[in-house]
Predicted model as a PDB file, atoms N, CA, C, CB and O in Angstrom, pLDDT in the B-factor column:
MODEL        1                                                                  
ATOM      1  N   UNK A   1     118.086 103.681  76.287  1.00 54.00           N  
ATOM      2  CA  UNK A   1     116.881 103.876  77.054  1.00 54.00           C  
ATOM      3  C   UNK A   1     116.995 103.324  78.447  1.00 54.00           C  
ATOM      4  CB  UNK A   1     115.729 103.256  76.362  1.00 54.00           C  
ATOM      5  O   UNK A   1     118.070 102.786  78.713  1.00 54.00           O  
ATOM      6  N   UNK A   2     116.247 103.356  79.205  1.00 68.00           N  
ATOM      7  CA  UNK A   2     115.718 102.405  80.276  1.00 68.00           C  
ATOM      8  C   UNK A   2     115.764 101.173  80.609  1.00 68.00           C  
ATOM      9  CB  UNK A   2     114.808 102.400  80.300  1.00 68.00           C  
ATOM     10  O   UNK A   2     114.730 100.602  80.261  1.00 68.00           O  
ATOM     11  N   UNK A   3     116.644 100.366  81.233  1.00 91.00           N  
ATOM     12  CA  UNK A   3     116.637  99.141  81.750  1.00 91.00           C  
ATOM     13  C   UNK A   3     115.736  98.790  82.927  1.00 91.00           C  
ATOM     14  CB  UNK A   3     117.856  98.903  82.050  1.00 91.00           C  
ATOM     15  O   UNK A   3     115.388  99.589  83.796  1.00 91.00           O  
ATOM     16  N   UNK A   4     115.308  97.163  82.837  1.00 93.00           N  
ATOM     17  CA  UNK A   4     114.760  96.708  83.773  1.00 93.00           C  
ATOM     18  C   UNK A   4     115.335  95.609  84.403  1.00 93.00           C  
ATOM     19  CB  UNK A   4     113.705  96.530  83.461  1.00 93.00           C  
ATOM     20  O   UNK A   4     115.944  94.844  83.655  1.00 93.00           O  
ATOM     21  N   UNK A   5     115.296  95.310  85.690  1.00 94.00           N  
ATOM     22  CA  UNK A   5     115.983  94.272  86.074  1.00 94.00           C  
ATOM     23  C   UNK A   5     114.841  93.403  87.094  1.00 94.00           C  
ATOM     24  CB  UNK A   5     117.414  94.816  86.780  1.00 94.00           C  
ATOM     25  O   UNK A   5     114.141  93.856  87.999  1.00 94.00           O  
ATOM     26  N   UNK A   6     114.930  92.218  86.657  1.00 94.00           N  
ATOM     27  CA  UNK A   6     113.996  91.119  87.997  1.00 94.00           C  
ATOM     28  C   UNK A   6     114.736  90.691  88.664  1.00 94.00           C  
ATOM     29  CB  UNK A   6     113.159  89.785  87.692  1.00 94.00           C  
ATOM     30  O   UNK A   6     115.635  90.084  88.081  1.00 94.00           O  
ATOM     31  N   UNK A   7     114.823  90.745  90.399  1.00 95.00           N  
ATOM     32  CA  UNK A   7     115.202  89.544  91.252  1.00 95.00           C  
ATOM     33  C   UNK A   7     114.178  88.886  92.006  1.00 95.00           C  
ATOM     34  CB  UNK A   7     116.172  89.893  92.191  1.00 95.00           C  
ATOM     35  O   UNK A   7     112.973  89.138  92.029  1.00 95.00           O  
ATOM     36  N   UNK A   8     114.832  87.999  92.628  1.00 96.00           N  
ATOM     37  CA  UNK A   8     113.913  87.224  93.408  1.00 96.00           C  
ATOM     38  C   UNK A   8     114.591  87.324  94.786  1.00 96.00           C  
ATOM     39  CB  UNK A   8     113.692  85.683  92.853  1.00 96.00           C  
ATOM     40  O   UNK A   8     115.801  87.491  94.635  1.00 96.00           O  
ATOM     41  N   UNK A   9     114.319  87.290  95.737  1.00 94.00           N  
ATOM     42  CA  UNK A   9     114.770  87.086  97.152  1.00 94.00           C  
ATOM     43  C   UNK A   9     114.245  86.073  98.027  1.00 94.00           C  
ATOM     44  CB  UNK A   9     114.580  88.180  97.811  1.00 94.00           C  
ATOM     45  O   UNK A   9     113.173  85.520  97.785  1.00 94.00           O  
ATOM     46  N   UNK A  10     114.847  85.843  98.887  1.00 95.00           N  
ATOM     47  CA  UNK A  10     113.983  84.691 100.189  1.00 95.00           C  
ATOM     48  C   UNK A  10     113.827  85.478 101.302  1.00 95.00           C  
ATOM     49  CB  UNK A  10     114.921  83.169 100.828  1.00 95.00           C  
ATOM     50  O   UNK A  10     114.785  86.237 101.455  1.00 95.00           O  
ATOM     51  N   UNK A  11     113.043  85.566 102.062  1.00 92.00           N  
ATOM     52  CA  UNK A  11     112.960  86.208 103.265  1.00 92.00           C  
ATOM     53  C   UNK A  11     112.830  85.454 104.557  1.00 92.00           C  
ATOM     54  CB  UNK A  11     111.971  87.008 103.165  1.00 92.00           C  
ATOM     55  O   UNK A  11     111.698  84.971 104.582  1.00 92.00           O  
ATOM     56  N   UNK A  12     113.451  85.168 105.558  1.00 96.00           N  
ATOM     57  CA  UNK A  12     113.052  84.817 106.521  1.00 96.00           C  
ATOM     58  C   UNK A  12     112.898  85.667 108.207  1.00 96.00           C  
ATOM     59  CB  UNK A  12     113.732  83.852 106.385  1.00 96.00           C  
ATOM     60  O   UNK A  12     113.894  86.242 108.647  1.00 96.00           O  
ATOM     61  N   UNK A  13     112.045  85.661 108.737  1.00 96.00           N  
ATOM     62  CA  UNK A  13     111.738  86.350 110.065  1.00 96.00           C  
ATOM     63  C   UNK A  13     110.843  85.857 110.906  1.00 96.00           C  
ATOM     64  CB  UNK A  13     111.328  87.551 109.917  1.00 96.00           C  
ATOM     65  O   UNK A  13     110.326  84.765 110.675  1.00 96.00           O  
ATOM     66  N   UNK A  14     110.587  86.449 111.798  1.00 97.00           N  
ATOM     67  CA  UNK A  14     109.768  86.784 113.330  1.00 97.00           C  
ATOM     68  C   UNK A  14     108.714  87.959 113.449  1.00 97.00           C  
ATOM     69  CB  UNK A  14     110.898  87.223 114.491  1.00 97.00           C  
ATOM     70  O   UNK A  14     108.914  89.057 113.968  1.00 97.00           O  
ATOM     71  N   UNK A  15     107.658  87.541 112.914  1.00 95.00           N  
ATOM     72  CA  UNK A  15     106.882  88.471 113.345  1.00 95.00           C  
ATOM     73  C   UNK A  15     106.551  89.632 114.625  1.00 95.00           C  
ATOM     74  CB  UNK A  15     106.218  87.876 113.244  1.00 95.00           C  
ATOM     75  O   UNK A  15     105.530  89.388 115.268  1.00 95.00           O  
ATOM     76  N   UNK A  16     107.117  90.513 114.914  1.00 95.00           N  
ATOM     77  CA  UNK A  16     107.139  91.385 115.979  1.00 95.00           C  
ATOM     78  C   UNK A  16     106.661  92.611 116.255  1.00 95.00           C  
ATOM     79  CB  UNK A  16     108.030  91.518 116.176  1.00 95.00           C  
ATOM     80  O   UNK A  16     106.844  93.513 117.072  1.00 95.00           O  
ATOM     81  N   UNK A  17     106.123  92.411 115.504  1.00 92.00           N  
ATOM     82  CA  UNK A  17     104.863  94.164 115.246  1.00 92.00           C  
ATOM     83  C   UNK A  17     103.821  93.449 114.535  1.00 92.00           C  
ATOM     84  CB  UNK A  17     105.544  95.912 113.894  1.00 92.00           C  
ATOM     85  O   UNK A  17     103.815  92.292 114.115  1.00 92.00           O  
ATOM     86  N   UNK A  18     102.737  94.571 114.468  1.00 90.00           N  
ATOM     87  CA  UNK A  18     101.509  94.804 113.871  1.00 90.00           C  
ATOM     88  C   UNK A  18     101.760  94.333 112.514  1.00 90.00           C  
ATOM     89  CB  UNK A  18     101.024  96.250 113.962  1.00 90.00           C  
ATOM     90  O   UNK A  18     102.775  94.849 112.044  1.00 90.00           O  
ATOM     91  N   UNK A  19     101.016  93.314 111.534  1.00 86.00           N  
ATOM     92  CA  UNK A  19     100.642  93.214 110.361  1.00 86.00           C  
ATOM     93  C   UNK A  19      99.377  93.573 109.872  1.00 86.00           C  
ATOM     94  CB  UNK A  19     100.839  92.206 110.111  1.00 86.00           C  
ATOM     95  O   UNK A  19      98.391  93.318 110.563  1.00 86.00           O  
ATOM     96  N   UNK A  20      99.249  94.168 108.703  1.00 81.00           N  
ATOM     97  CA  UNK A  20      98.132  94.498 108.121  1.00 81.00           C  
ATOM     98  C   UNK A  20      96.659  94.545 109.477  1.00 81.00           C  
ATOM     99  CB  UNK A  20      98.017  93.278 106.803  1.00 81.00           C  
ATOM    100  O   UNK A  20      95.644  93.849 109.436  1.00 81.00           O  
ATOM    101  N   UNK A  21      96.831  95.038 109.986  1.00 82.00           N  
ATOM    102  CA  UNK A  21      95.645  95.443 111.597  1.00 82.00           C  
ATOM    103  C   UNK A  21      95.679  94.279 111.944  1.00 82.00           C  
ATOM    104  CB  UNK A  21      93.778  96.029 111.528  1.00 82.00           C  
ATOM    105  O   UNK A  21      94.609  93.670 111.962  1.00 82.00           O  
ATOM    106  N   UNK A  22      96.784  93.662 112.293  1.00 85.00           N  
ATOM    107  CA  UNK A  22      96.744  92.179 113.145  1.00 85.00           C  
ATOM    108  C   UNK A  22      98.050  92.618 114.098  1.00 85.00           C  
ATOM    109  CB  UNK A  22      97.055  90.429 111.995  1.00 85.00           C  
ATOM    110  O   UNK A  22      99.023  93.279 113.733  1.00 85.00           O  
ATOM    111  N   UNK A  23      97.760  91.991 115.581  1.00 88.00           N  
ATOM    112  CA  UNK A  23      98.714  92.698 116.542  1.00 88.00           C  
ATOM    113  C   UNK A  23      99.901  91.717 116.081  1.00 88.00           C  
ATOM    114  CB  UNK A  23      98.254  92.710 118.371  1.00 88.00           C  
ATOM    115  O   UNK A  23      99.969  91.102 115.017  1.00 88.00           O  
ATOM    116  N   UNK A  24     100.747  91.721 117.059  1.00 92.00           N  
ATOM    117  CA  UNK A  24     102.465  90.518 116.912  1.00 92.00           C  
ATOM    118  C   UNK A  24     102.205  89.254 117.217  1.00 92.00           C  
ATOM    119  CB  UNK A  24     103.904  90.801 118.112  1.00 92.00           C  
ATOM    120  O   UNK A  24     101.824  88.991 118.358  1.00 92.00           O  
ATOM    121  N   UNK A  25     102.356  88.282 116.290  1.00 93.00           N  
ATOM    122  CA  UNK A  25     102.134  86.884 116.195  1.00 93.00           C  
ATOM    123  C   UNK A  25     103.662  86.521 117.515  1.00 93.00           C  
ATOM    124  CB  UNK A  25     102.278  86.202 114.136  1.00 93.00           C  
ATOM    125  O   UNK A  25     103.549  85.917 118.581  1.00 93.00           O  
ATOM    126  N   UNK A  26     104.298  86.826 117.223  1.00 94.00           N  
ATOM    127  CA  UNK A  26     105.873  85.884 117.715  1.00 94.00           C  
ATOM    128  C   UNK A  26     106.165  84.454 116.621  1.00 94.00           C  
ATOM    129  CB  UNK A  26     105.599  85.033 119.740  1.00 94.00           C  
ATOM    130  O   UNK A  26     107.063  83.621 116.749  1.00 94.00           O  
ATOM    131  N   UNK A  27     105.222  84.500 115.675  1.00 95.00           N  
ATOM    132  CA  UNK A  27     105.330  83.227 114.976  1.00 95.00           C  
ATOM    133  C   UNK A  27     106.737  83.190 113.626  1.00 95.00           C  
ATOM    134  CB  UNK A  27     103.644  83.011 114.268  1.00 95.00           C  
ATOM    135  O   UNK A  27     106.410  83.951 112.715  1.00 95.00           O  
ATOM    136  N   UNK A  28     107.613  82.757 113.452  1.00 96.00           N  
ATOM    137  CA  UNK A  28     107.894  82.776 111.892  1.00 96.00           C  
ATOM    138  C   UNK A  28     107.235  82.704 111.096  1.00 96.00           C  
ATOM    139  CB  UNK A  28     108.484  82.095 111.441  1.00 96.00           C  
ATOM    140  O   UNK A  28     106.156  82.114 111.046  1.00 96.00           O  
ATOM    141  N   UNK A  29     108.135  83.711 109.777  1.00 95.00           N  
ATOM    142  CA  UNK A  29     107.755  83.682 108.562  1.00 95.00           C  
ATOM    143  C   UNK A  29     108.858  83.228 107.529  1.00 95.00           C  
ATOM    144  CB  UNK A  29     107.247  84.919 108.312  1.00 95.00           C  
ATOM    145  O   UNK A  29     110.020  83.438 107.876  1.00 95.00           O  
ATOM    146  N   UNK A  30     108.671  82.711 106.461  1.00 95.00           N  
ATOM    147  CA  UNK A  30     109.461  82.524 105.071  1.00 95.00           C  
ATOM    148  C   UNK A  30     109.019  82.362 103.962  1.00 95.00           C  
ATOM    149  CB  UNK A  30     110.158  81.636 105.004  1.00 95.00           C  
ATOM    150  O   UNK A  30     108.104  81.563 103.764  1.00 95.00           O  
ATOM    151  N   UNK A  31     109.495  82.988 103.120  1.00 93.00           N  
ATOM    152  CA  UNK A  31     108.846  83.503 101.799  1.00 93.00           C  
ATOM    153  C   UNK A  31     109.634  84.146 100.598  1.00 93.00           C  
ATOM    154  CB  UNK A  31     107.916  84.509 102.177  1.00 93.00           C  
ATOM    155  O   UNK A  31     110.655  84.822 100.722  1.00 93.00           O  
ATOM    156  N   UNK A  32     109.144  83.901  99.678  1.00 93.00           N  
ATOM    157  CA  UNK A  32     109.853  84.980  98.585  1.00 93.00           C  
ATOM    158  C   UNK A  32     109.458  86.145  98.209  1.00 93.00           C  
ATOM    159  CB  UNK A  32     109.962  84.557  97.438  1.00 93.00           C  
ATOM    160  O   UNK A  32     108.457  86.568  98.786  1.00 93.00           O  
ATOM    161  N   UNK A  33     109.857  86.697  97.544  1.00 95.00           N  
ATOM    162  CA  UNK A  33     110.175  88.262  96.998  1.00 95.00           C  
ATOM    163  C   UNK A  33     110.142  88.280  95.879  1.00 95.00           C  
ATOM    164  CB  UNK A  33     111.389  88.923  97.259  1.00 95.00           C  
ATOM    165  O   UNK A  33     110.734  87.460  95.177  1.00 95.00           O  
ATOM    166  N   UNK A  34     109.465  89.189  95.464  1.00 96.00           N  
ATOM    167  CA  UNK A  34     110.152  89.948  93.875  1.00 96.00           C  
ATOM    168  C   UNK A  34     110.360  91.378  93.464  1.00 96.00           C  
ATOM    169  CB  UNK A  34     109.288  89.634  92.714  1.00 96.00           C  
ATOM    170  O   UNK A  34     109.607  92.296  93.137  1.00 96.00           O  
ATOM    171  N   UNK A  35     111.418  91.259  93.575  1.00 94.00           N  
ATOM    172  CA  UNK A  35     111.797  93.299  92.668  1.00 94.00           C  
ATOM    173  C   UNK A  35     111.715  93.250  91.649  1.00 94.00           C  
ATOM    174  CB  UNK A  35     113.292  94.216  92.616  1.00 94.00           C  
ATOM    175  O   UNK A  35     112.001  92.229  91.024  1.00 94.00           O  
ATOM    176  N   UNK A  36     111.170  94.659  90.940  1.00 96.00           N  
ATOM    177  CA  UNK A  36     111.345  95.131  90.158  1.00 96.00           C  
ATOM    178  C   UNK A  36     111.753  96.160  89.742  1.00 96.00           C  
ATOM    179  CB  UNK A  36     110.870  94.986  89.946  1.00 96.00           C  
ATOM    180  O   UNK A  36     111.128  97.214  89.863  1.00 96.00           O  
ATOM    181  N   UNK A  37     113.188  96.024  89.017  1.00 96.00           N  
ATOM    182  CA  UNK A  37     114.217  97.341  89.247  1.00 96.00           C  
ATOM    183  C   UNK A  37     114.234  98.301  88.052  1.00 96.00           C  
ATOM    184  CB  UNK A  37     115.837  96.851  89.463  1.00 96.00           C  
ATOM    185  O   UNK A  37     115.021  97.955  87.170  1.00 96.00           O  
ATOM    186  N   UNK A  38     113.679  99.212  87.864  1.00 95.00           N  
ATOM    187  CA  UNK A  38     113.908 100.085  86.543  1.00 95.00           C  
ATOM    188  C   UNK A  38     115.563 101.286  86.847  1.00 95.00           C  
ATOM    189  CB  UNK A  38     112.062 101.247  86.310  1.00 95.00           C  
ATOM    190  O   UNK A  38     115.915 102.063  87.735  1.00 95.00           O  
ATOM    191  N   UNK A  39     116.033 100.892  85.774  1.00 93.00           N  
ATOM    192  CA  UNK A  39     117.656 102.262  85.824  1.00 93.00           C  
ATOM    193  C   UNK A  39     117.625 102.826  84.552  1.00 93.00           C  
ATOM    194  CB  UNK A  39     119.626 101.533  85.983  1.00 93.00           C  
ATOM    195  O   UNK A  39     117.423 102.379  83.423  1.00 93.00           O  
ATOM    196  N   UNK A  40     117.918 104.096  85.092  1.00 91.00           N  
ATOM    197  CA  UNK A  40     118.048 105.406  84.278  1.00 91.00           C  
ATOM    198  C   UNK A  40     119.404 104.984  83.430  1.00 91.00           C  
ATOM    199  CB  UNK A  40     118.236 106.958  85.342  1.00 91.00           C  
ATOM    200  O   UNK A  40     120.226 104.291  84.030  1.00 91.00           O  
ATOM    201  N   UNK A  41     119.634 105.310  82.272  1.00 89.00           N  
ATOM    202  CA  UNK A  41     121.159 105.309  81.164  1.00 89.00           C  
ATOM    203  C   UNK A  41     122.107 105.781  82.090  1.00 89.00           C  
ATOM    204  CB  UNK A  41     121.208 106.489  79.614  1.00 89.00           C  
ATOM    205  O   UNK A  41     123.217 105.446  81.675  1.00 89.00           O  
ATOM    206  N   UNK A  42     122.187 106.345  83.057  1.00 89.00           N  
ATOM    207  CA  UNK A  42     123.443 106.446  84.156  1.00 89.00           C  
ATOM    208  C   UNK A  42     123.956 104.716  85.182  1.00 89.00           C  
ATOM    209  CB  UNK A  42     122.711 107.862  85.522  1.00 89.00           C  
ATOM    210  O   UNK A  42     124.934 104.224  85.745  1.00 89.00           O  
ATOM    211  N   UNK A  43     122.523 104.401  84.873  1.00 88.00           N  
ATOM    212  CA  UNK A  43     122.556 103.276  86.127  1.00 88.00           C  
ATOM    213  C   UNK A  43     121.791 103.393  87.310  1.00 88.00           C  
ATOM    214  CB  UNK A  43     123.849 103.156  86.699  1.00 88.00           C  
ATOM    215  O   UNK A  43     121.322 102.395  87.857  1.00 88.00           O  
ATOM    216  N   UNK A  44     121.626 104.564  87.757  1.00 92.00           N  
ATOM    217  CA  UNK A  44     120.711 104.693  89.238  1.00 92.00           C  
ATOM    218  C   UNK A  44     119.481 104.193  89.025  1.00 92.00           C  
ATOM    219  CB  UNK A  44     120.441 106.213  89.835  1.00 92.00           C  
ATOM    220  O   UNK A  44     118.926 104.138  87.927  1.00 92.00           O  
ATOM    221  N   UNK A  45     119.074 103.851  89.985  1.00 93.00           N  
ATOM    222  CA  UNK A  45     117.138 103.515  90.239  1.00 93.00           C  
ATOM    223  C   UNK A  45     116.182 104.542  89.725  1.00 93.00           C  
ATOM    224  CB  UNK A  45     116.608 103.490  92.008  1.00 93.00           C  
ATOM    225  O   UNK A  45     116.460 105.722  89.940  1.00 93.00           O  
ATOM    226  N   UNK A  46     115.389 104.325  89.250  1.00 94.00           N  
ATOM    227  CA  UNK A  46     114.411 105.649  89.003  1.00 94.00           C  
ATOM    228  C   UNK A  46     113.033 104.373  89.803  1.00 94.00           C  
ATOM    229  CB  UNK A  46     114.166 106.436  86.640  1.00 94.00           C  
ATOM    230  O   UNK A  46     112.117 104.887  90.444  1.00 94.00           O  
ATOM    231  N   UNK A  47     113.055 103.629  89.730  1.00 95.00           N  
ATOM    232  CA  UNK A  47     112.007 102.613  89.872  1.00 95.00           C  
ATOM    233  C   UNK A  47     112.386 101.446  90.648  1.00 95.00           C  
ATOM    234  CB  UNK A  47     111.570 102.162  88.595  1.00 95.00           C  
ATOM    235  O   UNK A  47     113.235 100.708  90.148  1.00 95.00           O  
ATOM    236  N   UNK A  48     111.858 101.124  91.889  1.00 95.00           N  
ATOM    237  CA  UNK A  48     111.810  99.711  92.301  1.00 95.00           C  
ATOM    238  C   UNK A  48     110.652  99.536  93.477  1.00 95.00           C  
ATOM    239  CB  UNK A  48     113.336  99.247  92.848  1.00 95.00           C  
ATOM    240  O   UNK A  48     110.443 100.229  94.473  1.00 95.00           O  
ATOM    241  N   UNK A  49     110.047  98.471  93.036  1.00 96.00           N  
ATOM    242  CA  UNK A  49     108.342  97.516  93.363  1.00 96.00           C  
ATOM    243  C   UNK A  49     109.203  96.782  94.024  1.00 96.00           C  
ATOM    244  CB  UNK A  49     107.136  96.551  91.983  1.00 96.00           C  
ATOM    245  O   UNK A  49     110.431  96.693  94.007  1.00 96.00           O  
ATOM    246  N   UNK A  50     107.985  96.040  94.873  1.00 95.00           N  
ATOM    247  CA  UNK A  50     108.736  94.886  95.848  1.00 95.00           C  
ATOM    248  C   UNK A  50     107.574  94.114  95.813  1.00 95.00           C  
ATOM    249  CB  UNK A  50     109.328  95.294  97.539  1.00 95.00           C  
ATOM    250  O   UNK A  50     106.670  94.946  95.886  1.00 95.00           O  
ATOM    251  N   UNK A  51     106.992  92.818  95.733  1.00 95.00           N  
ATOM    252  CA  UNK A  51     105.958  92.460  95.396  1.00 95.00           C  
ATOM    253  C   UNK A  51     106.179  90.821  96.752  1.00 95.00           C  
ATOM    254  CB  UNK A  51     105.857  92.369  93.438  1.00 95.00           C  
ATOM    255  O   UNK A  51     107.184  90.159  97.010  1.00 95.00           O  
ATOM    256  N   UNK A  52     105.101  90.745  97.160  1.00 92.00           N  
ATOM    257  CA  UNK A  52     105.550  89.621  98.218  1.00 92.00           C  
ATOM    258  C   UNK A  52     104.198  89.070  98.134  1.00 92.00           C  
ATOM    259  CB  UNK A  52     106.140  90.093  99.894  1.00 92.00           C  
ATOM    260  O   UNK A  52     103.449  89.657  97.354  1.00 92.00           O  
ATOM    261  N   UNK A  53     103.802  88.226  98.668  1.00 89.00           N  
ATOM    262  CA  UNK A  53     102.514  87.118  98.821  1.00 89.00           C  
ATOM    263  C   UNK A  53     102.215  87.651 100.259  1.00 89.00           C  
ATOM    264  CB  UNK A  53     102.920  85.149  98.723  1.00 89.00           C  
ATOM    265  O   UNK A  53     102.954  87.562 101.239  1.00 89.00           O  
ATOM    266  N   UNK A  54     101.201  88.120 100.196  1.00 86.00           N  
ATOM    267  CA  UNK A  54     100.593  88.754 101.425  1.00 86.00           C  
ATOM    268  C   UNK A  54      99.514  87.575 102.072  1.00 86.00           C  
ATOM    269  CB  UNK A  54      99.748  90.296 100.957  1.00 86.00           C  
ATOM    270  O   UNK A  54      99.348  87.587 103.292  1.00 86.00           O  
ATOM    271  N   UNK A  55      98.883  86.695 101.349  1.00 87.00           N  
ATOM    272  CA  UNK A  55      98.547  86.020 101.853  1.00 87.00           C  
ATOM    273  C   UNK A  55      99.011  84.752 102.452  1.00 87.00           C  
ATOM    274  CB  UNK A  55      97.969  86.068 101.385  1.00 87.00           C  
ATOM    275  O   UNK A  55      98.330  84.239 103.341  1.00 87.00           O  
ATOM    276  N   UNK A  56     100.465  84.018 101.917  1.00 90.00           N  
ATOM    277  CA  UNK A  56     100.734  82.820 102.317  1.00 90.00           C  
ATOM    278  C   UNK A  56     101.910  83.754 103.768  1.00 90.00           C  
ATOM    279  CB  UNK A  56     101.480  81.588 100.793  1.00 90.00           C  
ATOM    280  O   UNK A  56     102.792  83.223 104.443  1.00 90.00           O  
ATOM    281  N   UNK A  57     101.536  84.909 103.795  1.00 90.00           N  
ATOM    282  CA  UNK A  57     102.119  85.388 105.810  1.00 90.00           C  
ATOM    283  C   UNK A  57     101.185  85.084 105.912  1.00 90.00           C  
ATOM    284  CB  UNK A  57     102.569  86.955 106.742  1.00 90.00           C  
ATOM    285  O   UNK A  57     100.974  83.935 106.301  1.00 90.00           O  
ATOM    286  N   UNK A  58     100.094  85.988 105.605  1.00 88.00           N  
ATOM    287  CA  UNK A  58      98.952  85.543 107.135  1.00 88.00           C  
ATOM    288  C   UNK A  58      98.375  83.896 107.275  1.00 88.00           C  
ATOM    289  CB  UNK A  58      97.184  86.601 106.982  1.00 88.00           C  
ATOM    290  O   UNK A  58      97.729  83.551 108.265  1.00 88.00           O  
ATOM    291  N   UNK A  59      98.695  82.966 106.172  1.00 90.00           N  
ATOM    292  CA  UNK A  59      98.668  81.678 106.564  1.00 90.00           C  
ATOM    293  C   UNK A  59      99.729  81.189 107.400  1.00 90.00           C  
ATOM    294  CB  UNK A  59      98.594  80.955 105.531  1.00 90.00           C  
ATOM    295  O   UNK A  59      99.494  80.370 108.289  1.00 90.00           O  
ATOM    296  N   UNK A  60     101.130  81.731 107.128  1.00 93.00           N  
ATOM    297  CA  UNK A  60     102.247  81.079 108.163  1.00 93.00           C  
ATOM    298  C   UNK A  60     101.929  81.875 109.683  1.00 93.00           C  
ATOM    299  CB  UNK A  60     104.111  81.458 107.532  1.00 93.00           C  
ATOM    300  O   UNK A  60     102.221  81.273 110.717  1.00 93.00           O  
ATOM    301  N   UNK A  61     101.381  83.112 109.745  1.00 92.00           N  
ATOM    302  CA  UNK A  61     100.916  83.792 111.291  1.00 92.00           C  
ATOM    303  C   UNK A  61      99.731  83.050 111.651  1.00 92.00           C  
ATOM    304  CB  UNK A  61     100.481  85.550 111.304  1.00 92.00           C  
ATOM    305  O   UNK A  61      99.362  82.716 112.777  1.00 92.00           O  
ATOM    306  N   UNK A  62      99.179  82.837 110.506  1.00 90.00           N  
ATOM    307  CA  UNK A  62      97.819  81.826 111.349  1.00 90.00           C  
ATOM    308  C   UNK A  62      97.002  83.144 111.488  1.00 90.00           C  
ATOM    309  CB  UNK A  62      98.219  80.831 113.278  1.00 90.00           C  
ATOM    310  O   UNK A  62      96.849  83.556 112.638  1.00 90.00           O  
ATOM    311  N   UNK A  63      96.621  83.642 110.772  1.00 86.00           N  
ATOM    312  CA  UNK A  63      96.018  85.483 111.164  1.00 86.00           C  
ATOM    313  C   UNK A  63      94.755  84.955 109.684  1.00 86.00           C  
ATOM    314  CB  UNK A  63      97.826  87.622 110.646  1.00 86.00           C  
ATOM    315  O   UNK A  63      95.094  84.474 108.603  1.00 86.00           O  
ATOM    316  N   UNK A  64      93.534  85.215 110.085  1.00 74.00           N  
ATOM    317  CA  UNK A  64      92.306  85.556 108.859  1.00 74.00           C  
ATOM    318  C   UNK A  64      92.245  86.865 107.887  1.00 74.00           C  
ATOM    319  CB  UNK A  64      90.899  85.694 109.612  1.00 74.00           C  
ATOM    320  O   UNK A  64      91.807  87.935 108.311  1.00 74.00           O  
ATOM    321  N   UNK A  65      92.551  86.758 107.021  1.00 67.00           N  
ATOM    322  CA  UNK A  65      92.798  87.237 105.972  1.00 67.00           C  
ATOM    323  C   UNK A  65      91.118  89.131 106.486  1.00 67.00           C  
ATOM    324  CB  UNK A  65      92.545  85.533 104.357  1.00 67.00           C  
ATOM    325  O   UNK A  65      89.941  89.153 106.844  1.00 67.00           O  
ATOM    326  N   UNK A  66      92.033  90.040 106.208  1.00 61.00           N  
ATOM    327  CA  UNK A  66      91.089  90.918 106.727  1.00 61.00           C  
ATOM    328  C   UNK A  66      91.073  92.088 105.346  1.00 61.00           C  
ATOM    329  CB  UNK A  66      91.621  91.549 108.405  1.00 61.00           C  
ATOM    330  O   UNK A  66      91.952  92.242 104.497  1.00 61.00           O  
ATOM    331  N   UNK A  67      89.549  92.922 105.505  1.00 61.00           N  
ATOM    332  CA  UNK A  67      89.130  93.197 104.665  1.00 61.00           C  
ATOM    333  C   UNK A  67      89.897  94.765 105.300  1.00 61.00           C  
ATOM    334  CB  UNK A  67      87.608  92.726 104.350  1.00 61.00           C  
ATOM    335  O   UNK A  67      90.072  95.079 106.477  1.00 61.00           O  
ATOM    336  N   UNK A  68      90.319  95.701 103.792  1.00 61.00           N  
ATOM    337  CA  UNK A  68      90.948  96.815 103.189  1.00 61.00           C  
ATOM    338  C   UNK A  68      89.698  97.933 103.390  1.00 61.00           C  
ATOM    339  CB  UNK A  68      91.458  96.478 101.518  1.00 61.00           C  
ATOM    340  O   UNK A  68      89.931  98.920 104.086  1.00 61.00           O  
ATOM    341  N   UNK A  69      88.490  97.781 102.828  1.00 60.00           N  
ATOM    342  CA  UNK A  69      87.587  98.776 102.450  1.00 60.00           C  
ATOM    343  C   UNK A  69      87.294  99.133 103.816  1.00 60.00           C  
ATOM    344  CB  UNK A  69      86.363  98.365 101.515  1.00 60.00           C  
ATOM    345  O   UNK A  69      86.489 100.032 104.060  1.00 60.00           O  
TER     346      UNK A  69                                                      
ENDMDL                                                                          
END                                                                             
């Protein structure tokens, strides 16, 4: 059947564009990651999520958390 695989990653950067309708901080960011990898019985990807903490950026940009609707 279907395999799944978890990683974790670290990310580090520079904010330099637009976040979520917030213009370019210039501030750093660092943070973790998580994939989630589903493979087909060949091995290829059929599936992969990327899941990140959206809120502890806009605490390291210093940016107020803004409403979706």
């Amino acid at each position: 059947g279907d395999d799944w695989a978890v990683s974790e990653i670290e990310l580090q950067g520079t904010n330099t564009g637009p976040y979520i309708n917030n213009t370019s901080t210039g501030k750093p960011i660092d943070l973790k990651a998580g994939y989630l990898t589903r493979y087909d019985k060949e091995g290829s990807i059929i599936s992969l999520k990327l899941f990140i903490d959206s809120m502890k950026i806009m605490k390291q940009l210093e940016l107020e958390p803004v409403s979706l609707n």
